[in-house]
Every structure is written in structure tokens, then in C-alpha cells.
DRENPA-3360 file (N, C-alpha, C; in nm, 2 decimals, always signed):
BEGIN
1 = XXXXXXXX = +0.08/-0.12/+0.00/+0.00/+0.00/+0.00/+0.09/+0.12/+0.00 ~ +0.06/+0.22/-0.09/+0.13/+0.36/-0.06/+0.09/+0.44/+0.04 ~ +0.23/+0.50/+0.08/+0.18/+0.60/+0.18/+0.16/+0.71/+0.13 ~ +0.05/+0.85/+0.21/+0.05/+0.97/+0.15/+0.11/+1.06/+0.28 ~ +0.16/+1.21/+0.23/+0.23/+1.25/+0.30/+0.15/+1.38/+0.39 ~ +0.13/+1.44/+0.45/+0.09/+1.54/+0.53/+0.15/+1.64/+0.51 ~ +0.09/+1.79/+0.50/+0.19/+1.86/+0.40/+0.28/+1.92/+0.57 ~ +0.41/+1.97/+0.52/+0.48/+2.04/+0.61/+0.43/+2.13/+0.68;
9 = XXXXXXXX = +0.46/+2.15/+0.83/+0.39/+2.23/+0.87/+0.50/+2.34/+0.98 ~ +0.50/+2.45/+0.94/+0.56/+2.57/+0.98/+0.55/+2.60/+1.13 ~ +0.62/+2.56/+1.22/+0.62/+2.62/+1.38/+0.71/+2.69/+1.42 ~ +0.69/+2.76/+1.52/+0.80/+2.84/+1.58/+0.90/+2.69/+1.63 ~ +1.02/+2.77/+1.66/+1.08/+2.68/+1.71/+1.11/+2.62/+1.82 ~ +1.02/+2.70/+1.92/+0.97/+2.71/+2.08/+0.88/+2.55/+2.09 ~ +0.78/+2.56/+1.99/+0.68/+2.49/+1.94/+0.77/+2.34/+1.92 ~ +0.84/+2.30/+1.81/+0.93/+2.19/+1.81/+1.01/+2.15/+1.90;
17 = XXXXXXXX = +1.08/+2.25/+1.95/+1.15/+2.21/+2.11/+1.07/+2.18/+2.23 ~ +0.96/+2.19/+2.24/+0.83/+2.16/+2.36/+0.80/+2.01/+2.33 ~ +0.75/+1.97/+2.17/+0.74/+1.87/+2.12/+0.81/+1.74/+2.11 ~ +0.97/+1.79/+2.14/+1.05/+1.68/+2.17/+1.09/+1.67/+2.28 ~ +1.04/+1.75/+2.36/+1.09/+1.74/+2.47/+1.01/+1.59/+2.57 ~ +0.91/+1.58/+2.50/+0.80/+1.49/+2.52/+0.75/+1.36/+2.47 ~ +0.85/+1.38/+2.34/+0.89/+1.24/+2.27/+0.92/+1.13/+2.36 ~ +0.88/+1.01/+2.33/+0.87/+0.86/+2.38/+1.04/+0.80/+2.37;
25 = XXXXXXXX = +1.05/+0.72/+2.46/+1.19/+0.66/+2.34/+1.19/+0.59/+2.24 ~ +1.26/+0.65/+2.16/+1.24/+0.58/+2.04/+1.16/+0.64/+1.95 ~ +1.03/+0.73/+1.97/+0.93/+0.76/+1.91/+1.01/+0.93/+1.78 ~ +0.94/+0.93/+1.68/+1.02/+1.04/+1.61/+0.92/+1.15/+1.61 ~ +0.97/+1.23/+1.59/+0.88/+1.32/+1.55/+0.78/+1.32/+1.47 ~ +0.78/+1.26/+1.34/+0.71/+1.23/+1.28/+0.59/+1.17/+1.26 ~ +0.64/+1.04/+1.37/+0.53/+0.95/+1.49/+0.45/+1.02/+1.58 ~ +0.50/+1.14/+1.64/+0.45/+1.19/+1.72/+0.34/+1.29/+1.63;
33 = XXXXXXXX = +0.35/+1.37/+1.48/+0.23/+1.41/+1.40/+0.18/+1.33/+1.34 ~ +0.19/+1.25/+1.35/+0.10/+1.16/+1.29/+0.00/+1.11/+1.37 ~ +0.04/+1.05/+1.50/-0.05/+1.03/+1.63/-0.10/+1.13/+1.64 ~ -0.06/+1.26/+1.63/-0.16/+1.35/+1.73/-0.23/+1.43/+1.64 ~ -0.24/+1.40/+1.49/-0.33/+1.42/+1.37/-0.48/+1.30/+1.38 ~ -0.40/+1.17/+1.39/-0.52/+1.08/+1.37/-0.59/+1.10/+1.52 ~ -0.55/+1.13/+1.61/-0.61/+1.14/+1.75/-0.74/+1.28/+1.74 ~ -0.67/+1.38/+1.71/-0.75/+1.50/+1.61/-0.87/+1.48/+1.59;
41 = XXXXXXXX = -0.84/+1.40/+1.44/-0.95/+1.33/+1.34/-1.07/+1.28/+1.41 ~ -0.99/+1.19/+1.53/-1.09/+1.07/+1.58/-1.19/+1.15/+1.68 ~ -1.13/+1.28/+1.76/-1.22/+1.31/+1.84/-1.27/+1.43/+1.76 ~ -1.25/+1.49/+1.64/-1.34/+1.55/+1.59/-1.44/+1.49/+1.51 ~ -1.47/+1.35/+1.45/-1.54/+1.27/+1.44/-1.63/+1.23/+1.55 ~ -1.57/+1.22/+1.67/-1.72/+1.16/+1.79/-1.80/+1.27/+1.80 ~ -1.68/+1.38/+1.80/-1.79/+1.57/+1.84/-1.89/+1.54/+1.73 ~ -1.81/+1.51/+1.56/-1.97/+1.52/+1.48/-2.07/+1.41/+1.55;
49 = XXXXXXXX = -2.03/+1.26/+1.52/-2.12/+1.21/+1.58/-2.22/+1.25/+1.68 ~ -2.20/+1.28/+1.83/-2.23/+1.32/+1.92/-2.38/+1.45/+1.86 ~ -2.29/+1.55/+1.81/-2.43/+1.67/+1.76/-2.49/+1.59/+1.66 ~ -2.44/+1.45/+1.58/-2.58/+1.46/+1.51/-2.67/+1.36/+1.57 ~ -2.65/+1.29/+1.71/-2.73/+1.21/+1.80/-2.82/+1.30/+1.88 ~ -2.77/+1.45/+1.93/-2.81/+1.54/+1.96/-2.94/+1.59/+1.87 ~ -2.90/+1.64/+1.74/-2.97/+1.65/+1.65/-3.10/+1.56/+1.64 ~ -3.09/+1.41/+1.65/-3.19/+1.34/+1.62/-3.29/+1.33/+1.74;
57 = XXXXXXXX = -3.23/+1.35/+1.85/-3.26/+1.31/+1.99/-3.38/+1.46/+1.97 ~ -3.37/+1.53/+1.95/-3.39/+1.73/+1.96/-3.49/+1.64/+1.88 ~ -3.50/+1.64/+1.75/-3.60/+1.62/+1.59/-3.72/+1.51/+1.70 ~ -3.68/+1.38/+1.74/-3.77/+1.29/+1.81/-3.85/+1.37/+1.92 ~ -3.76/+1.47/+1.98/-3.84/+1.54/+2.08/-3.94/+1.63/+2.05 ~ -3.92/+1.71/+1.94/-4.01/+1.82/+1.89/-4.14/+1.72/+1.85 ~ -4.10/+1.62/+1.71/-4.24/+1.54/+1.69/-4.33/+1.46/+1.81 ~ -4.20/+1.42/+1.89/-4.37/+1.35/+2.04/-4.37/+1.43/+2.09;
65 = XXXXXXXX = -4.30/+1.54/+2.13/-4.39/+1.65/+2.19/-4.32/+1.61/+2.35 ~ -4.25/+1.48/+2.35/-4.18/+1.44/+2.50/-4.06/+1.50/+2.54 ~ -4.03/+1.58/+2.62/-3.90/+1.68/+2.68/-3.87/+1.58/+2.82 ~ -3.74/+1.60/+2.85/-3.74/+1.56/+2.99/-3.62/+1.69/+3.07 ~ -3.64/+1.72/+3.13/-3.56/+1.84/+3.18/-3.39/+1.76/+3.23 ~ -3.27/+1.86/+3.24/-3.21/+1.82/+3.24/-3.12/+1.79/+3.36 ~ -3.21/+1.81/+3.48/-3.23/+1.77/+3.63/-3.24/+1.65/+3.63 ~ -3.35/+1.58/+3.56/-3.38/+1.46/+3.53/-3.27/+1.37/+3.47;
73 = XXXXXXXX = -3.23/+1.42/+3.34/-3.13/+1.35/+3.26/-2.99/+1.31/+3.35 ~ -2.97/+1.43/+3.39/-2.83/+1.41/+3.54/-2.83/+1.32/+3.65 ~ -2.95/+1.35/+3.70/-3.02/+1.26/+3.80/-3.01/+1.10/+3.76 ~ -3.08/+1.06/+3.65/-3.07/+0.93/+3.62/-2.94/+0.89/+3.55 ~ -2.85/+0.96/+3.47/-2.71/+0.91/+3.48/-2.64/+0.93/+3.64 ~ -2.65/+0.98/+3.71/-2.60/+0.98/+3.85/-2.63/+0.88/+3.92 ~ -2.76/+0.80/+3.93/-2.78/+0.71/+3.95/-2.75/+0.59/+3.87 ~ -2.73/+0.59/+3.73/-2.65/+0.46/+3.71/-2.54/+0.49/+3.75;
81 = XXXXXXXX = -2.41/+0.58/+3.71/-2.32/+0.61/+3.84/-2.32/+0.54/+3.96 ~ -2.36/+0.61/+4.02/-2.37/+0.54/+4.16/-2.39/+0.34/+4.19 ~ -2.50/+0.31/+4.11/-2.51/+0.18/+4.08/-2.37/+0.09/+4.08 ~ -2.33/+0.17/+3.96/-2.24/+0.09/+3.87/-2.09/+0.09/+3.96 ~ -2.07/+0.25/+4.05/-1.95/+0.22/+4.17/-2.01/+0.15/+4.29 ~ -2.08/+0.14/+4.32/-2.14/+0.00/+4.43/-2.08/-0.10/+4.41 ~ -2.13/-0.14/+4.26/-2.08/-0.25/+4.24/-1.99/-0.29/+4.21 ~ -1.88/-0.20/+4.15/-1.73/-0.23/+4.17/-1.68/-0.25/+4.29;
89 = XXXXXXXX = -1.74/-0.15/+4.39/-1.70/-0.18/+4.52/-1.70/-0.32/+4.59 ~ -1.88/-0.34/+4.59/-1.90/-0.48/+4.64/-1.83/-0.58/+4.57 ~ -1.78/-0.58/+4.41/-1.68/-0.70/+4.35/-1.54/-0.69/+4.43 ~ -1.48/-0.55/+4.44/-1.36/-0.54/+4.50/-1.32/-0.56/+4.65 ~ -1.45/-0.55/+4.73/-1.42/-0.64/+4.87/-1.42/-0.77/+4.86 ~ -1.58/-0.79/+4.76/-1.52/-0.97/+4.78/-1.40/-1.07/+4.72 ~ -1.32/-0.95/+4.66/-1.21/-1.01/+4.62/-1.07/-1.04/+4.77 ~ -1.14/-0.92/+4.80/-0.99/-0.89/+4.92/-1.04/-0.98/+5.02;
97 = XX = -1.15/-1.03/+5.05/-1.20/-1.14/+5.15/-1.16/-1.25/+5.10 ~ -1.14/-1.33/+4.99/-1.11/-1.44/+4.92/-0.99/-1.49/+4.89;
% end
């Protein structure tokens, strides 16, 4: 498969010396824009995703006419929250009893 190339990109040089300063071992520079391009991509991709679940969630709401305030919506993820660290808890004592 061919690779395609990312065009050059112009920084101060404050900017590339911060950059390597934070380099992996072993890791290049190059590795490091490339990672933190596709990383970019990926979370500006969930943001789209996200508004257009938003979007459909809004469209469903206007046609049934069903709202739920967002006291409510907090509340009941707070409560699975809560649930869900209980029960990590209660797994993680009965491990330390065992």
C-alpha cells in the first residue's frame, strides 16, 4: 500500500523544542504528528457524531412533543453512576475477603 504524505507544517521553534521534549523513546517526530493528527480526526469525528445524535434526539423530541428536563437526565445518569461504583466496590471487597 502507498503512503500519502501530510503537507509540512511551519512552527516556531519554541513549538518543536516543547514537542521533543515529550517524545517517547524511540518515538520520532514524525510518529508523534501523525499520532496526534489521527487522535484529532478521531475526536473530531465523535464531536460530529455526538451533535448529530443530539440533532436526532432534539428532531424525536419536537415530533412526540416528550422533553425531559435536564435535572432529570443528570439525576438518572447519576444514578447509574452510583449503581455501577457499588458494584465495583462490592466485586472489589469480595475479592480482598477471598
Amino acid at each position: 500500500m502507498k503512503t500519502a504524505q501530510l503537507p509540512p507544517v511551519r512552527v516556531e521553534q519554541s513549538v518543536r523544542d516543547e514537542i521533543e521534549s515529550v517524545l517517547r523513546q524511540g518515538e520520532t517526530l514524525s510518529q508523534f504528528v501523525e499520532n496526534a493528527a489521527v487522535q484529532a480526526a478521531q475526536r473530531r469525528r465523535s464531536q460530529q457524531e455526538f451533535l448529530a445524535r443530539g440533532r436526532e434526539s432534539l428532531k424525536r423530541a419536537q415530533k412526540s412533543g416528550e422533553y425531559f428536563s435536564a435535572k432529570d437526565a443528570l439525576d438518572a445518569m447519576q444514578a447509574r453512576l452510583d449503581l455501577r461504583v457499588a458494584q465495583l466496590a462490592q466485586k472489589k471487597s469480595s475479592r480482598v475477603r477471598s
